[in-house]
C-alpha positions in Angstrom: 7.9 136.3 -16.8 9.6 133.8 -13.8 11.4 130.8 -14.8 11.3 128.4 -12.2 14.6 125.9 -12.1 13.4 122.4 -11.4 16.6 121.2 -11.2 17.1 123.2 -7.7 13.7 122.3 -6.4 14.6 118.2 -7.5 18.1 118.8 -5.3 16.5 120.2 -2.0 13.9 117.8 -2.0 16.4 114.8 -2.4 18.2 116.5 0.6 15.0 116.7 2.6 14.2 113.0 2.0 18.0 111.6 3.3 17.5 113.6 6.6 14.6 112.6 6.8 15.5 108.8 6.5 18.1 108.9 9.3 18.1 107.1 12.3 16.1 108.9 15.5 16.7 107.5 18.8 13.5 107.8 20.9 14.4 108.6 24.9 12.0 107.0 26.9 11.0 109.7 29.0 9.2 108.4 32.1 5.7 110.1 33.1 5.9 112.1 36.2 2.6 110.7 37.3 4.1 107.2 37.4 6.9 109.0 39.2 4.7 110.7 42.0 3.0 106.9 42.2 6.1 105.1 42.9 7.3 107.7 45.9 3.8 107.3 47.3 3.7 103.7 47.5 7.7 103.8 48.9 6.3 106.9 51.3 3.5 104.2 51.8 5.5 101.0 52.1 8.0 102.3 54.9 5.3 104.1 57.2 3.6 100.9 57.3 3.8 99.9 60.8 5.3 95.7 59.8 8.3 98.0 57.6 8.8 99.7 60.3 8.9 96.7 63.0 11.4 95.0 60.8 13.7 98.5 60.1 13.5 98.4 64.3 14.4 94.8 64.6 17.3 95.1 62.0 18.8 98.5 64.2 18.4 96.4 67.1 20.1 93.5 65.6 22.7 95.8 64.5 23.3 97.4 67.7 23.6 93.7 69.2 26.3 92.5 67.3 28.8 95.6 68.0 28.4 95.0 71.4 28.9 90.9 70.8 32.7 92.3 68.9 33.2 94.4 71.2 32.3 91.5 74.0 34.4 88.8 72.7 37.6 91.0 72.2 37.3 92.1 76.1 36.9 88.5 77.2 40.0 88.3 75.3 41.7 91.0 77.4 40.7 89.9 80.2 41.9 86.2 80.3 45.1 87.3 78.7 45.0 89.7 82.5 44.0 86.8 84.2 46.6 84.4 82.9 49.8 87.2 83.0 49.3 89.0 86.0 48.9 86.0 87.6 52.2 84.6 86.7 54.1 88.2 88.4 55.6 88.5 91.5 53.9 90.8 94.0 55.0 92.2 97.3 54.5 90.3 100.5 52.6 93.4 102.3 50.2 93.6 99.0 49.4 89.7 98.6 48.7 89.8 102.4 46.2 92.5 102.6 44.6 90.9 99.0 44.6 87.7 100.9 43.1 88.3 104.3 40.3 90.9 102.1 39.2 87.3 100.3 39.6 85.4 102.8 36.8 87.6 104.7 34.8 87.3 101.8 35.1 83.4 101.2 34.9 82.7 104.5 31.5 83.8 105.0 30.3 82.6 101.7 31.8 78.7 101.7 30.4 77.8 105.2 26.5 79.1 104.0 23.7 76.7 103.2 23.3 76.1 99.0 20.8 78.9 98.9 22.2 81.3 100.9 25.1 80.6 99.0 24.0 81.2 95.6 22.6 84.1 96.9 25.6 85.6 98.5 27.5 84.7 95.2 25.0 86.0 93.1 25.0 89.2 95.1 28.3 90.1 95.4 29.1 88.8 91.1 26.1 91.0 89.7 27.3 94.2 92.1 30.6 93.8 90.0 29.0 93.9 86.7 26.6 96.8 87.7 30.2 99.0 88.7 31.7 97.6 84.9 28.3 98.4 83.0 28.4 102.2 84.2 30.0 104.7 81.4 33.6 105.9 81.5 33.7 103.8 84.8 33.3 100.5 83.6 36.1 99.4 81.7 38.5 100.9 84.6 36.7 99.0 87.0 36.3 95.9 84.4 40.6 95.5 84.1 41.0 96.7 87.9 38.6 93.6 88.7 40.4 91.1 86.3 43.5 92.6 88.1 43.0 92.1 91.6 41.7 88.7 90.7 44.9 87.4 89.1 47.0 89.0 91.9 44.9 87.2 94.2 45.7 83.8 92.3 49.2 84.1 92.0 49.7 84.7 95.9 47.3 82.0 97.0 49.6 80.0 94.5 52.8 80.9 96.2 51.4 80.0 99.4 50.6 76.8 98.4 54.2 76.0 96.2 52.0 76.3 93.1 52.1 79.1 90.1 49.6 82.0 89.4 49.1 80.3 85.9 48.5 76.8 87.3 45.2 77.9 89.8 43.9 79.9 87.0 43.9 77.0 84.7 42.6 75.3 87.4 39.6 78.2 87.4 39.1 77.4 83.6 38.0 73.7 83.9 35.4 74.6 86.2 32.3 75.6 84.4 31.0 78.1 85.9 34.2 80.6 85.1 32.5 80.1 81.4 29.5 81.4 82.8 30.6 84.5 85.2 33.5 85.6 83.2 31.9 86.7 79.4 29.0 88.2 82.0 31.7 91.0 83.1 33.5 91.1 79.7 29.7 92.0 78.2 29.0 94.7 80.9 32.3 96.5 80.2 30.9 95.9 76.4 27.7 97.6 76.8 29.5 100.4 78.9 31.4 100.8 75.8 28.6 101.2 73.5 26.9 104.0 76.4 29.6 106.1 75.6 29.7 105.6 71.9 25.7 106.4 72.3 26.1 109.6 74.4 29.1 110.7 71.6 26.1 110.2 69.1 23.3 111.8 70.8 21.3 108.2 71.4 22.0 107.4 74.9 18.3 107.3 75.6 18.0 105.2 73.3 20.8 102.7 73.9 20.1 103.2 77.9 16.7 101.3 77.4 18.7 98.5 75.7 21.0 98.9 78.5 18.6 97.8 81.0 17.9 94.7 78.8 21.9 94.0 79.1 21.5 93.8 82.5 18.9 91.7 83.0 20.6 89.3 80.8 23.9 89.2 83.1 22.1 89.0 86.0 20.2 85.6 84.9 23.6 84.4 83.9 24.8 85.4 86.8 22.7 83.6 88.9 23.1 80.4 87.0 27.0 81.1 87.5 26.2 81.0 90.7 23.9 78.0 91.2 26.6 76.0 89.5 29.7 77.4 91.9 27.9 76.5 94.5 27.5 73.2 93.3 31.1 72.9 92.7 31.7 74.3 96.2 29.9 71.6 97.6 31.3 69.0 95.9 34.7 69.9 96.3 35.4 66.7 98.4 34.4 64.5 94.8 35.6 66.3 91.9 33.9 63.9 89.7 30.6 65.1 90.0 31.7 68.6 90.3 33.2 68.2 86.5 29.9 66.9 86.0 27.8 70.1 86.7 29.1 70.4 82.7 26.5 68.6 81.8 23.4 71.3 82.7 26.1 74.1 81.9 25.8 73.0 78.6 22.6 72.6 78.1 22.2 76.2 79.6 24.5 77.8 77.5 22.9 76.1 74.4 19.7 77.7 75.4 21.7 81.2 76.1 23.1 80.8 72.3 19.7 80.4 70.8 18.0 83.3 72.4 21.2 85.4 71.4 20.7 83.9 67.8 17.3 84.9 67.6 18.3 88.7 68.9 21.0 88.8 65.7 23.8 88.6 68.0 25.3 85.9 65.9 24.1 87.4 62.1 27.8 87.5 60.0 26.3 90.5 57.7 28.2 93.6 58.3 26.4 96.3 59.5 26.6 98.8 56.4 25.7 95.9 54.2 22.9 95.4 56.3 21.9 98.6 55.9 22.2 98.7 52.4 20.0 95.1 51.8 17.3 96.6 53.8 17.3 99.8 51.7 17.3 97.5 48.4 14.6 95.1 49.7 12.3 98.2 50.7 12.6 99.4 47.5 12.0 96.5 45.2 8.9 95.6 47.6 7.8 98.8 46.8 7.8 99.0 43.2 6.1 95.8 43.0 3.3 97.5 45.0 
């Protein structure tokens, strides 16, 4: 005969029913369906051809303002060039042969008609960016430039009992030196970014935009130009010569709203840039 202790059966039951009343978390475990759904509509989402316009558009915009840094800091260099070389004392034999080499130059430019004027400016200004726009070469060729310019200055100044400084001040209230001189501080800009490109294996890439560059300094250029000539011509009344300012202005304004609209003047940095666009793909996506 087998006694059977209910006691022992009461206990384990009683310690069955507290485990069983604990607290279970629940994971929420996410169905890999859903899963496979969302990377199709992302895989989805960025191969559509709009995505992929804007992706381009935000590289572009990217690429734009590196070279705008890398612009303005150059325009820097080269006006603090202008303004100190300017100001040093050269040899008589060197200021000579610097003199009589733009004296050949000016002398068959100033005594042109206004067309074949703006031409010959235009001309001889955009052969000078094309040298400062070429890899390697270009920023050599962009401070040799500046260089020989300021020399130029501060020996035409001693001939005429004025300093360097003083004619290159001079330079700066005209406006077309606004005009011609960011025009060779971009070109040694975008020669910068050609090397940085061919160090990256995208200089096919960045050549293409390259070619846009240049057609942007040449139409400054040739306003530049347009509006030295003016000045040239007007020497004899300064008045109206300071009054070219007026469509200089209204050219640069329209200069600054095509560079705006390129993202030349976006203040997002680039990796943050980056980042936003990854986010805002993404959250389009899983709305999809």
């Amino acid at each position: 005969m087998v006694v059977i202790d209910n006691s022992k059966a009461k206990k384990i039951n009683s310690k069955n029913k507290k485990v069983s009343g604990k607290r279970t978390t629940k994971i929420p475990v996410t169905p890999v369906k859903s899963r496979a759904n969302k990377n199709k509509k992302s895989s989805s989402f960025s191969k559509n051809p709009k995505t992929q316009k804007i992706i381009q558009h935000n590289e572009f915009a990217s690429k734009n303002i590196k070279l705008k840094n890398i612009a303005i800091k150059l325009f820097v260099f080269e006006i603090i060039i202008l303004f100190v070389l300017s100001a040093i004392t050269i040899p008589a034999s060197l200021g000579k042969t610097l003199k009589s080499s733009f004296n050949s130059v000016a002398g068959k430019i100033y005594n042109q008609s206004y067309p074949n004027m703006v031409f010959s400016i235009f001309s001889h200004n955009l052969e000078i960016a094309t040298g400062e726009i070429v890899p390697v070469v270009g920023p050599a060729y962009f401070t040799l430039s500046a260089g020989v310019t300021s020399i130029t200055a501060a020996y035409v100044g001693k001939a005429k009992d004025l300093s360097g400084p003083l004619i290159m001040l001079n330079l700066f209230i005209l406006p077309d030196t606004w005009l011609e001189l960011p025009s060779y501080a971009i070109a040694a800009a975008e020669s910068i970014m050609l090397i940085i490109a061919l160090l990256n294996h995208s200089f096919r890439d960045e050549l293409k935009r390259a070619l846009f560059v240049w057609v942007f300094i040449a139409i400054d250029l040739f306003t530049a130009a347009s509006i030295e000539s003016g000045v040239l011509k007007l020497a004899k009344t300064p008045i109206l010569a300071l009054a070219l300012w007026i469509p200089t202005l209204i050219i640069v304004s329209i200069f600054i709203m095509i560079a705006n609209k390129e993202g030349f003047f976006k203040i997002i940095p680039i990796n943050n840039q980056s980042k936003t666009s990854r986010n805002r793909k993404t959250r389009i996506a899983s709305t999809i």
